[in-house]
N, C-alpha and C positions, 0 to 999 in steps of 0.2 A: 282709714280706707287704704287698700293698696291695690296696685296695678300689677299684670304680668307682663313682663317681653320673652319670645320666644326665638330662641337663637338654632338657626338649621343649619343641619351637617349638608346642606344642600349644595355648596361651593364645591366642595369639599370631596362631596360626591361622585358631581359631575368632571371635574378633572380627574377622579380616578378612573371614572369608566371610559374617558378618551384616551387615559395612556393605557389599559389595560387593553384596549381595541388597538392601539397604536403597536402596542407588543405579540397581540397574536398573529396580528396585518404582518409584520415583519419577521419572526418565527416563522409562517407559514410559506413564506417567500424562500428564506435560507434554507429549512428543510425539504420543501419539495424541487429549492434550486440543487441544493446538496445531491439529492439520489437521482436529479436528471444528470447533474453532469458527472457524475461517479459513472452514472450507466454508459455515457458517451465515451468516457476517457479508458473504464475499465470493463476488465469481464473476468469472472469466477473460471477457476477452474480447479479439479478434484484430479490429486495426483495418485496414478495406479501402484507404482512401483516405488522400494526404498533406495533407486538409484541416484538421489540426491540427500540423503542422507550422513551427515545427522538433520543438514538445514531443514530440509523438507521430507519426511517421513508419508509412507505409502495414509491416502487416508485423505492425509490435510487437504484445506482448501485455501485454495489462494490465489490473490488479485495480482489480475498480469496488466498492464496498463498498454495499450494498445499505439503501439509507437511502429514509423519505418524502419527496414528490418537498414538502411544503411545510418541511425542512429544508434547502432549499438559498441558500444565498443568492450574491450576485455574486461572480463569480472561477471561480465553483465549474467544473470539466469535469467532464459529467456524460454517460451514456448516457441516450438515452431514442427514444418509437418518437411517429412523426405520421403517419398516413394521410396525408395529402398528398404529405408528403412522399417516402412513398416504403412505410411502414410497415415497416421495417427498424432493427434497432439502430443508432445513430447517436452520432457523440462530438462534441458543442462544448463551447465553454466561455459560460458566463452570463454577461452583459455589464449586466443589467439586470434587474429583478422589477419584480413589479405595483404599481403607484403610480410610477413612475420616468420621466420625460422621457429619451429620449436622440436623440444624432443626432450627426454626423459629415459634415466633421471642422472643426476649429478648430484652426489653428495646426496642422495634420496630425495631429489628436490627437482621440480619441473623447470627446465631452462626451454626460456622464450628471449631469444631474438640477444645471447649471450648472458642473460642475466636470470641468477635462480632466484622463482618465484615461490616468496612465504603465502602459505595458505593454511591460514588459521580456521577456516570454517571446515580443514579434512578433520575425521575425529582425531581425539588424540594418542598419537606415536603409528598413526596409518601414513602407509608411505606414497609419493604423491602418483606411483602408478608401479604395479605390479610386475608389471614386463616391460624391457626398453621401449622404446617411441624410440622410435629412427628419424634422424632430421631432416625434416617435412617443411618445405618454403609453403607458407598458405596462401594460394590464388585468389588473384584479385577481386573483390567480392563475394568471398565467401568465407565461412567461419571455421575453429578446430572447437570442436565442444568437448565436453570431458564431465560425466555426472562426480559429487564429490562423493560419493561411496565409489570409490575404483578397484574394490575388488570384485564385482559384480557388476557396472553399470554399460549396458551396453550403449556405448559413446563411438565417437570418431573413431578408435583406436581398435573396433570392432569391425572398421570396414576400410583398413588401410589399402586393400588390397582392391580395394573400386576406385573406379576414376574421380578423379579430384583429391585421391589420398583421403580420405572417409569425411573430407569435408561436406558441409551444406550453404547452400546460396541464402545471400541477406535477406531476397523473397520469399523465404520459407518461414522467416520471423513472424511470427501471429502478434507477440504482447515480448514486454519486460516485466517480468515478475517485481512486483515490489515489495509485498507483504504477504503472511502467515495468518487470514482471518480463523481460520479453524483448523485446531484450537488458538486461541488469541498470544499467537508466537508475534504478534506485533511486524512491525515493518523488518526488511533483510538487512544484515550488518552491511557495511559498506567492504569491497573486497581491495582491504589498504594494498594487498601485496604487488598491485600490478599499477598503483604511482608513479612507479621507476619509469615506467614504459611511457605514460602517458596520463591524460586527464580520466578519470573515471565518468562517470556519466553521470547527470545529475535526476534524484529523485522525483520522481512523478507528484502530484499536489493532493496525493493520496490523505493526506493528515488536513489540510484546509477543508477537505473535503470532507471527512470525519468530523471537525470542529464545528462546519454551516451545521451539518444535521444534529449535532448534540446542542448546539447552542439555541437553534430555533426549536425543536422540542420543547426545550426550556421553557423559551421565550411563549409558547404557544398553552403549555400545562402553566404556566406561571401565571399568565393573564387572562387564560380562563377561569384560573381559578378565583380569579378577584372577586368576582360579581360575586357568588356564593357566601365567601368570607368576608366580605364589605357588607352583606346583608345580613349574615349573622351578627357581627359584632354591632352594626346599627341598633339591630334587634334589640339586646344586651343592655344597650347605654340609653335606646331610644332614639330617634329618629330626633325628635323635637326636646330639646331640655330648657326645663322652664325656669326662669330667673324673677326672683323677686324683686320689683322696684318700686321708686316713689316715697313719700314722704311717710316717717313714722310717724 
């Protein structure tokens, strides 16, 4: 005579569907924390013109992160709007702040505040401005902008002849550009060449902020998908496996 005992995958089970709940609970936190505060910190913007070019080509789209326009400091590419100019969104890049001598060129090279500045994001063997820039003290609180395609970009050195020396005020700063989402040119190089001068600015949490939403997708497609494939391979092996016991 013999006996059966029945050994269930029922432990086994139930701690998987509590971490599987436990992982889509937490996935679903990081990613829809991820695109709330992406929304709060950033904002898209779709550039018309190749006056920043090569970095930024007419077309692209790309995250400006939304900072006060007196955090900005040189290197920085920034959106901002001038009446003058146009009163339109606008992208350059800051070559100068207030207190700053600059002017161009030297040795084919933009000197700010005595010292020439390397700029490796102009394309290559373009000179760093077409016609001299005459030395311009920049007023306090406000910026010299300069797109890096300079043979075409209408920057500062387009409106030297208006007050303030074609400057614009830190209020007009909308965002700091940090990245190239479309097409996927990734975050901006850092602009080492203006060090000499000072600290550069530090990057927005634009990458953490990519990481929540890729990680909790994950974590969300991951752990839903447990139930499914814990129930098929139960299926497969059976739910209950029966063991032979007792005396032969």
């Amino acid at each position: 005579m013999s006996v059966t005992t029945t050994r269930s995958a029922e432990g086994r089970g139930g701690l998987g569907s509590k971490l599987s709940g436990l992982a889509v609970a937490l996935g679903c936190v990081l990613f829809l924390g991820g695109f709330v505060w992406g929304a709060i910190l950033y904002r898209p913007y779709t550039v018309p013109t190749d006056s920043m070019s090569p970095t930024i080509v007419a077309g692209d789209r790309v995250l400006g992160q939304r900072i006060d326009g007196g955090d900005i400091v040189r290197g920085d590419v920034v959106v901002f709007r001038q009446a003058s100019w146009g009163d339109m969104p606008l992208v350059k890049r800051v070559v100068a702040v207030g207190g700053d001598t600059v002017s161009c060129c030297t040795d084919g090279k933009l000197v700010v505040n005595g010292k020439q500045i390397q700029e490796p994001y102009l394309r290559k063997g373009q000179l760093a401005e077409l016609t001299d820039i005459p030395s311009i003290t920049v007023p306090e609180g406000r910026l010299f902008l300069l797109g890096d395609e300079r043979t075409g970009s209408l920057d500062s050195t387009a409106h030297l002849t208006e007050a303030f020396s074609g400057t614009v005020p830190r209020s007009g700063v909308e965002a700091r550009v940090d990245a190239v989402v479309w097409p996927m040119k990734g975050m901006l190089a850092r602009p080492t060449g203006f060090e000499t001068l000072g600290a550069l600015s530090t990057q927005g949490p634009l990458r953490l902020v990519t990481v929540a939403i890729v990680v909790g997708g994950v974590l969300v497609l991951g752990g839903g998908a447990y139930g499914p494939v814990a129930a098929r391979v139960a299926k497969r092996r059976g739910v209950a496996v029966a063991e032979p016991a007792g005396a032969r």
